[in-house]
N, C-alpha and C positions, 0 to 999 in steps of 0.2 A: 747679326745672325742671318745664315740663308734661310731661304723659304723651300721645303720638301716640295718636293711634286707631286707625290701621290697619286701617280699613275706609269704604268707602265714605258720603257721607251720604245720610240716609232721605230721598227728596227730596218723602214728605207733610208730613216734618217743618218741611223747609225752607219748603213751599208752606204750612202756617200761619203760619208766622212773618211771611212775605209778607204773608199777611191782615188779621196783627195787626197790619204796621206800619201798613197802608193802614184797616182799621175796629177798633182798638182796643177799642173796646166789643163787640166777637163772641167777641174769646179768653175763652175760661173753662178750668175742670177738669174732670177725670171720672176715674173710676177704668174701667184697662182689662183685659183679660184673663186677666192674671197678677198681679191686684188690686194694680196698684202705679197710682199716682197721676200723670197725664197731661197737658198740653196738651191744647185740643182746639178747636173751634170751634162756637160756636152757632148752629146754622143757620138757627134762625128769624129772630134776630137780623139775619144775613146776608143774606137776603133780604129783609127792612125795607129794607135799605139798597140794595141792587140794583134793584130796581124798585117800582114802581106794583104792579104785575099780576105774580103769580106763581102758574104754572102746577104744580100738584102734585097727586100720587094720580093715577085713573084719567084724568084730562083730556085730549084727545086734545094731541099736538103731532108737531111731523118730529124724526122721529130716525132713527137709524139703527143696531139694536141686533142681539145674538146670544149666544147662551144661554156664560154666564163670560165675558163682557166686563169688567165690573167685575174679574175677578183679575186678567187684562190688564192691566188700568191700574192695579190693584194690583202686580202684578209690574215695572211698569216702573217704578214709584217705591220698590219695596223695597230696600232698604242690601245691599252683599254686604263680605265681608271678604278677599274671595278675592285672589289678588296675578300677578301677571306675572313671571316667573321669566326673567334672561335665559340664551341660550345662544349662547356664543359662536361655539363649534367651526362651527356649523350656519349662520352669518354672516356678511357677506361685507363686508369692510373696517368689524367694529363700534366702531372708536372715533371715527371720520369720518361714516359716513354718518348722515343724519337722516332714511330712511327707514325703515317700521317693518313687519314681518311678524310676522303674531300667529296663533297656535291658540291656537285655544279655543272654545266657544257663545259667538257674538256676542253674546246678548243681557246673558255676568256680564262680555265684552270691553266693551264698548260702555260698562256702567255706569261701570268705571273709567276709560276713558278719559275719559269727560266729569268726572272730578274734575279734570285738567290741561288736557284739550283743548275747556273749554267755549266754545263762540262763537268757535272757530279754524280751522274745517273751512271752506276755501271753497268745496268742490264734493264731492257724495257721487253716485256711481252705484252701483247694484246691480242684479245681477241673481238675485233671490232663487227660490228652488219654482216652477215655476207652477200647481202643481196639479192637474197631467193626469191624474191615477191613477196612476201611475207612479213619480212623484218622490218621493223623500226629505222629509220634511219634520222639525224641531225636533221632538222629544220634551218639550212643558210640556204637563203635563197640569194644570188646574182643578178637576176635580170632585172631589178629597179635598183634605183639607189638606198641608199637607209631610210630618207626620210617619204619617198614615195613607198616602199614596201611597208614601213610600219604605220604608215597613215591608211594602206589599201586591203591591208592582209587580215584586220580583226584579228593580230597577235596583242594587242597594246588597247587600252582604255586611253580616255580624255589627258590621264594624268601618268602615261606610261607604263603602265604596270601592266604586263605579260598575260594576256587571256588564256591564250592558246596551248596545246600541249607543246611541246618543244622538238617531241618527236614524231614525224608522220610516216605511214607506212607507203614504203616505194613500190607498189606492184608493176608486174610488168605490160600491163596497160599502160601504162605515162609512156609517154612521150620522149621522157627523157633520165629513162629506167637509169643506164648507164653514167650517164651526165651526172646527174644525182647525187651517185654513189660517191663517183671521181671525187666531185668539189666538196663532199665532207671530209674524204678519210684524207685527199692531197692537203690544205694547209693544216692538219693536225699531226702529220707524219713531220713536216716541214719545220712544226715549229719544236717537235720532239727531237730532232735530230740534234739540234741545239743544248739539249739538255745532257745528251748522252758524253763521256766522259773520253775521253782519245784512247781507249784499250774498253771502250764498252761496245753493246752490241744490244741489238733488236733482231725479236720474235715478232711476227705477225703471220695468227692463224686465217684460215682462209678457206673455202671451198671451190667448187668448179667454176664456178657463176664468175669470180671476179679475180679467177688465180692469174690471168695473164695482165691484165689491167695493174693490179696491186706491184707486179712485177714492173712494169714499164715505169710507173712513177715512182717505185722506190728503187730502180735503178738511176731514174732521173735525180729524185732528191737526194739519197746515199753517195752513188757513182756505181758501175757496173761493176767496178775495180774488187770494191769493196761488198759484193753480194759473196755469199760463204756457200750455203747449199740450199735447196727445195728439201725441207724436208717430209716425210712421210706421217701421216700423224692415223694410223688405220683404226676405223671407227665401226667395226665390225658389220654385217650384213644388212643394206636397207632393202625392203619390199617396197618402196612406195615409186622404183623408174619404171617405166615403160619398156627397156630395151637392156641394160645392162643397171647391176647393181653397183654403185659409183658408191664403196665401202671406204673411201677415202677423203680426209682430209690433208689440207700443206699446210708448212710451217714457211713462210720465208724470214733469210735469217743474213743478218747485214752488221758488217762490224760498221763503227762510226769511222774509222782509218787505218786500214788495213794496214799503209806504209809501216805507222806506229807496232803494230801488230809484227811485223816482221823483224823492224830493227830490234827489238825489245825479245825477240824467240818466245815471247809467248805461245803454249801450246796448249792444247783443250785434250783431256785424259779422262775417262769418263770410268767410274769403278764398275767390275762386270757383275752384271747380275744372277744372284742366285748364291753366291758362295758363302755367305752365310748358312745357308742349309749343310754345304758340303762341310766346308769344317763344324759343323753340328754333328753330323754322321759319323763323321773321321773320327772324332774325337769318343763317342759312346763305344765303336771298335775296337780303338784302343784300348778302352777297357775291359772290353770282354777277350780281347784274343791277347790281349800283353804284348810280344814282340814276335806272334805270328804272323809275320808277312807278310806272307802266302793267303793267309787267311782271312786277312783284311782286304788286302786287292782283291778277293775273291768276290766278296762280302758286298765290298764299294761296287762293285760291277756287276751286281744283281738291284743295289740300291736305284743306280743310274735307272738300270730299267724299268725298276717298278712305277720310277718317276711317271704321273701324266704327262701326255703331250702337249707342249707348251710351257711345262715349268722351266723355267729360267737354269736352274743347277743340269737340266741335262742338255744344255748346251757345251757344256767343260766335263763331259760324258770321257773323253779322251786322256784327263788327268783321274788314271785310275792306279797308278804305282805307288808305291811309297817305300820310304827308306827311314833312317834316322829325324831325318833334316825335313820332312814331309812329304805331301802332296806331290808327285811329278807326271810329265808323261817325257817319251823316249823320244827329242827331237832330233831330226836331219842335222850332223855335224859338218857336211860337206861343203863347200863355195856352190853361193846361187849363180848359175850363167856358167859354170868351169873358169879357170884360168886360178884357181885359187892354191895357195903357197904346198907343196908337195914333202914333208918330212918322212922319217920315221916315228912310231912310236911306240913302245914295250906294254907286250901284256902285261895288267901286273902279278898275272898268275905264272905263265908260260914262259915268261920275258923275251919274248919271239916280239919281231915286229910284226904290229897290227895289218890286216887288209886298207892301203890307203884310197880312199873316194877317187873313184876317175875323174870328179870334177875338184881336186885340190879339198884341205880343207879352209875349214871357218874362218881361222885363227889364226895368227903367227906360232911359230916354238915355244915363244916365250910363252905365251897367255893361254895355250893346250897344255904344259909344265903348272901353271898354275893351276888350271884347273880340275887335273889327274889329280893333285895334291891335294884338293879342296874336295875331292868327289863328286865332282859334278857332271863326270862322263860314266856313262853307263858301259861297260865292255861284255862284250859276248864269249860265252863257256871259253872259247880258243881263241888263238888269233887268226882264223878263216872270218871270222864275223866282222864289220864295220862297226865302231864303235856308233854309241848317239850319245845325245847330250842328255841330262837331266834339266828339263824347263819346267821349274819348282811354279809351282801357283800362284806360292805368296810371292816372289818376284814378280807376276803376268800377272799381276790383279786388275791391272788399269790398260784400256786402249782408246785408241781414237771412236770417240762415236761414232754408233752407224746412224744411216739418215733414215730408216725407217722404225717407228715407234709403233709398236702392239700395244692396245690396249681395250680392254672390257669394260665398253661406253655402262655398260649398267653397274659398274663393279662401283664406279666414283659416284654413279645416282644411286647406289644403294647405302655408301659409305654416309654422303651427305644428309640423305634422308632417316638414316640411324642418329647420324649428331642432332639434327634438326625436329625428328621427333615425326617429321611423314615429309613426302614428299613435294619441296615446295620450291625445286626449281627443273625445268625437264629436259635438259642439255645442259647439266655444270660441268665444266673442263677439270679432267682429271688434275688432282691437284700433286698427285705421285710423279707423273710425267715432266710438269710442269718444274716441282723439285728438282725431275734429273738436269732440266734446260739451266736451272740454276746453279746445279753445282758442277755440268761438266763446261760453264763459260768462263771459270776461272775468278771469282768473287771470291773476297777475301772480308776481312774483319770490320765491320763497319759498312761495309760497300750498300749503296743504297736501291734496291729490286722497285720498276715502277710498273703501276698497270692502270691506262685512264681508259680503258673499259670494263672496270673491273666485275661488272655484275654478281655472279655470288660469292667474291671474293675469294676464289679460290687460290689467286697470286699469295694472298694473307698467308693463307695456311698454308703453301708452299715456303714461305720462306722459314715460317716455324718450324718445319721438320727440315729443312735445308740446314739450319742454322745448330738443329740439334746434331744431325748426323755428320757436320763436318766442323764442331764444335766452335762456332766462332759464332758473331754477332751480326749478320745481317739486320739493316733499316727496311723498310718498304713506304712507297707513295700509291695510294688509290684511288682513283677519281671515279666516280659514276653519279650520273646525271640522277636527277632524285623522280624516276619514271615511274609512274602512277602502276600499277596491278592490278587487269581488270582481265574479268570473265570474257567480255566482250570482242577483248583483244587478241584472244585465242582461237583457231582453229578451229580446232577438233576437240571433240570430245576429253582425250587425256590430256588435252592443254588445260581447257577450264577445269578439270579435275586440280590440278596442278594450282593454279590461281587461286582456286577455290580455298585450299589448302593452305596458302603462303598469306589470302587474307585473311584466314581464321589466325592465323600467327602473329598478325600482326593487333587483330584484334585484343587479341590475349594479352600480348604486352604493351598496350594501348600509345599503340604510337604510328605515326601516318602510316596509310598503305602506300610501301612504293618500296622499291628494289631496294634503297641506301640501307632501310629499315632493317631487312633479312641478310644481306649481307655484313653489317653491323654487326647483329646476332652472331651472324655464324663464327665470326673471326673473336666474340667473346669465348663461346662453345668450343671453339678450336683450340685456341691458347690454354682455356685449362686443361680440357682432352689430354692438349701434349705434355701440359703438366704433369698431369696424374700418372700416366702412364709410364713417365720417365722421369719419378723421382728420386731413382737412387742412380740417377747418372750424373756425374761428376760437371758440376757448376750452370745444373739445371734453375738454379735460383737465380743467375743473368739471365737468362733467356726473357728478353721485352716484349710479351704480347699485350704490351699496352698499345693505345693510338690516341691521336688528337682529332677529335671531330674540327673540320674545319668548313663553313659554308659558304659558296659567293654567292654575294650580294654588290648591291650597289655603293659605289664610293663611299666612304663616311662621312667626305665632305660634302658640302652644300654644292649648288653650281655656282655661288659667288666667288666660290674658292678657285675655280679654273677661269668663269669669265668676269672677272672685277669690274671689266670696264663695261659690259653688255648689264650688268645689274643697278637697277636705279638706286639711285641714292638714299632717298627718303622710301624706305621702306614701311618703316612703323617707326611710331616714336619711343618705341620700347628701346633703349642703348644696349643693353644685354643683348636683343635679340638682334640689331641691329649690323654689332660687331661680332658677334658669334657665328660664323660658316662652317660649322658643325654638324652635320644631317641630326636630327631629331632622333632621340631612342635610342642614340649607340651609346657604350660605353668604354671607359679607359682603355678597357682592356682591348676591343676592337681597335681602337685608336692604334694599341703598339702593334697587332699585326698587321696593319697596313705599314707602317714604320719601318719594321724590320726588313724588306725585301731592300728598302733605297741602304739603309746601315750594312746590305751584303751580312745578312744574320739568317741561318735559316729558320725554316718555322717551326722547326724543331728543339729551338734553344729553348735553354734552360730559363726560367723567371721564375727570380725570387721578388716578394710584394715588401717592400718594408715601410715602415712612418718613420717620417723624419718632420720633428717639429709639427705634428699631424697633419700632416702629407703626402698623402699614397704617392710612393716612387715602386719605379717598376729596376730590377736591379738583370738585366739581361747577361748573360755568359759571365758571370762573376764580374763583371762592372764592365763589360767593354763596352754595353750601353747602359744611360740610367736617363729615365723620361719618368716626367710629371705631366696630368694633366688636368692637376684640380684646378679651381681656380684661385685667386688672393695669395700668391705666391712670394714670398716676402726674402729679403735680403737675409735672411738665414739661413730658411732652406737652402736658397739660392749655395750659399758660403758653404754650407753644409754638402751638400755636391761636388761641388767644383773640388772638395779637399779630398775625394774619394779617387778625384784622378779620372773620371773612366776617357773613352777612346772620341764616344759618341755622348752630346746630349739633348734631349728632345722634349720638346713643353709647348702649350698652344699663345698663339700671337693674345689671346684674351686670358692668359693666366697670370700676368705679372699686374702684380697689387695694385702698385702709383708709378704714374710717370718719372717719379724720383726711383723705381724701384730697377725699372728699365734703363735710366742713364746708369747706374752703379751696375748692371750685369756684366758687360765686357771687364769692366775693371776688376772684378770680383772673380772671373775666371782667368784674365790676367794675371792674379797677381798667387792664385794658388793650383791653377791646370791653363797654363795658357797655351797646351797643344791641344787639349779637348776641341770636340769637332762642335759646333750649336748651331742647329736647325729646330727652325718655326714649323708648327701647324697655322 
């Protein structure tokens, strides 16, 4: 049997391997830092083969740098061993849902998750720091190495273990305001980019402070190629600038490969807002005026008006006609530019030919025949008039998104603060808007929505009404670091108000103060919300607003299990404990989710617990894995699995009974799954 690794891979490592397959004559050796004998790649070599012209040393060129960038992108390709711990108690239907809720630093989240979730993510938003002075940001620091920063920084105790808050606030006093921001959000975009799926795409919201920064390196890590639009995201009037009210915030918005995007005509259609109302209206019309025409057009174009300004339905103020067949307005049938085909055509009252457009019309003969037939041209009393088209509504429901988003920053804090019971967070992102980002990117059934800033969760609840309104099943992934809530950490006055309020919350449901907590909640709160209120819509009982709590922590394994050879032998004379490199305090169940990322299972599978021969087996995607991790394992069990067939199977190097128990395993899955795959802990 192999031995798992249980830890993430080194992805420079991976990236030479790449190298080597593609320029074979670059791999070489070298010895590295801890004089042991390496892979590595020959650069000069490398660029023999890359170009003509190579730009090296002081030579000008465009780039785009800042002082520990290179540990940036060292940190996003460094390995971690760290593991996802689940917790049930704290989750909400976890054997069903495939929803996923994670604490932890996004950026050791993010690494593991791309071991399962690589190229699966079809849409990522975030709304990460912006960097006002103010904000929180990551605590990675570059300028020592690991073991001199966490020996100097008073983040770590004697025995490792984390002092420190995780997040420290970047005012623009430091030094290195900008720098800062860079080396947090650059390797966690870096190593997201990986996740995202070849027809997916990333949101990242943004304000003034860091909109051109955020652009340069996610033009850097994306490709420029592949950047889509700036979008608008208007956050209605602030009082607090000096010189002009900056009532705006960006979205920037980046497919993962646009080439794919093209060859594939994928196209984003986004449904127009407000038309619900209109057909609401049309319809009560019609019943009061029957098949008065006249008096419905009349009727609709007093409605448009009395609309406020700003409602969504009197934007389509212009489809105010109707006929049979519906809603229309009278479009232009002419060729746009002239030059377009010149026929006759018969009134069908007069049967004279019509006045034709001096710029040609639309259409060929043929498909103007069809559509006089169909009714879909509007003619005028004689034929002095130019015909127009009828452009029905219900055909125009859908267009190309626009790039600027209205929205009433108090409308989502007051929506929140209704669910929530008061107001306990003071900037939650509209969760309505966020919906439209979701369903005009083109997400289909299953498609999995991610967000590793997720603070009050409002991606959650997005995908709930996304998934309602466009009837299908969206997944969602949420990472947020588990940030303490404090009075203290507030501004002003209605910040601590605010805090004050989210720790009375958490009080109440006596569980830590810290953001995971309330957003947690909210996405409980939410899911039944949307229950309730759309339970006579057709196959609202699929809709999963379950999730998996899921928490990082530290390996499961011991550090004998990575360094065998650095660990003394004569530990204790205890044998149990001796041969057991199992971290203390986990359980099985821990165990399988670190498991699953190397099995390519996500962490979303399904696990069913069965006994066999009273032996907790774990029975993963209907057997493609089955892992044991009791101990005393005996040639039954053993026999008893292996007849199951599965794909993958996984138990710890200390769980087999007797050394007669361990020669007979190979033979024993030889002789009844001898394609099963068998990996050790």
């Amino acid at each position: 049997m192999e031995k798992l690794k249980m830890q993430t891979a080194d992805m420079a490592e991976r990236n030479i391997e790449m190298l080597g397959q593609m320029f074979p004559n670059c791999l070489t050796e070298t010895i590295n830092a801890d004089g042991k004998l390496v892979r590595a790649i020959d650069f000069d070599k490398l660029r023999q083969e890359l170009a003509c012209e190579v730009v090296e040393g002081a030579e000008e060129r465009y780039q785009f740098t800042w002082p520990d960038k290179r540990n940036a992108i060292r940190l996003a390709n460094a390995s971690t061993n760290k593991t996802l711990r689940p917790c049930r108690e704290e989750s909400v239907d976890f054997d069903n849902t495939e929803n996923l809720y994670v604490e932890g630093d996004n950026l050791e989240v993010l690494k593991l998750l791309r071991e399962n979730y690589l190229g699966k993510v079809k849409m990522i938003y975030i709304d990460p720091p912006y960097n006002t002075g103010n904000d929180f940001v990551y605590n990675d620091d570059f300028a020592q190495d690991k073991a001199e920063f966490e020996a100097n920084s008073g983040l770590f105790d004697e025995e490792g273990r984390r002092m420190a808050d995780p997040m420290v606030q970047n005012t623009e006093s430091n030094g290195r305001f900008h720098t800062d921001w860079l080396n947090m959000i650059y390797p966690r975009l870096k190593v997201a980019k990986d996740l995202l799926s070849d027809d997916g795409v990333i949101f990242i919201s943004i304000d003034e402070n860091e909109v051109e920064n955020l652009k340069r390196i996610s033009d850097e890590i994306f490709g420029s190629k592949n950047f889509i639009a700036e979008l608008i995201w208007s956050a209605g009037r602030k009082n607090d600038s000096k010189y002009i009210s900056i009532s705006h915030e960006y979205i920037l918005c980046y497919f993962k490969n646009s080439d794919y995007i093209k060859e594939n005509k994928i196209v984003w259609r986004e449904k127009k807002q407000g038309l619900d109302a209109i057909y609401t209206e049309y319809e009560r019309l019609k019943k009061v005026y029957i098949s008065d025409v006249k008096s419905i057009e009349k009727q609709l174009k007093t409605w448009y008006k009395s609309l406020p300004d700003g409602h969504p339905a009197k934007d389509h103020s212009h489809y105010c006609r109707v006929d049979e067949n519906g809603i229309f307005f009278a479009d232009n049938i002419s060729w746009p530019g002239g030059g377009g085909p010149k026929y006759q055509v018969l009134h069908p009252v007069t049967q004279k030919p019509v006045v034709i457009p001096s710029r040609g019309w639309l259409v060929n003969e043929k498909t103007m025949k069809e559509w006089v037939a169909q009714g879909k041209v509007l003619f005028g009393e004689t034929e002095q008039s130019v015909p127009t088209l009828k452009a029905y509504l219900k055909d125009r429901e859908y267009s190309v998104p626009y790039s600027v988003f209205y929205r009433d920053g108090r409308a989502a804090s007051k929506r929140l603060a209704t669910l929530m019971g008061d107001k306990v967070f003071e900037n939650p992102k509209d969760e309505e808007i966020i919906q439209r980002l979701i369903e005009f990117s083109g997400v289909n059934n299953g498609d999995i929505v991610m967000d590793f800033f997720s603070g009050s969760a409002s991606t959650a609840h997005s995908v709930f009404l996304a998934s309602i309104n466009k009837q299908i099943n969206l997944k969602f992934i949420l990472v947020q670091i588990p940030e303490e809530i404090s009075e203290s950490k507030a501004t002003a006055e209605r910040g601590k108000k605010v805090a004050r309020a989210a720790i009375s919350l958490c009080e109440s449901m006596r569980v830590p103060n810290n953001i995971c907590e309330i957003g947690k909640e909210r996405i409980r709160r939410a899911g039944k919300k949307i229950k309730a209120d759309n339970a006579t819509k057709e196959g609202i009982e699929r809709l999963d607003i379950g999730f998996r709590v899921l928490k990082l922590d530290e390996s499961n394994m011991a550090d004998v299990y990575y360094t065998p050879a650095e660990t003394p032998i004569q530990q204790t004379l205890d044998f149990d404990k001796l041969v057991d490199n199992i971290r203390e305090g986990r359980t099985a169940e821990d165990l399988l989710f670190q498991v699953l990322p190397e099995c390519n299972l996500p962490l979303s599978s399904k696990i069913e617990i069965r006994e066999i021969h009273g032996k907790k087996v774990f029975v993963v995607n209907d057997g493609y894995l089955m892992a044991c991790f009791d101990k005393d394992i005996n040639e039954s069990v053993i026999t008893a699995i292996a007849k199951e067939k599965p794909y993958y199977f996984v138990m710890c190097d200390r769980s087999i009974a007797t050394d007669n128990v361990a020669d007979n395993f190979d033979q024993i899955f030889n002789a009844y799954s001898k394609e099963t795959v068998r990996r050790i802990l």
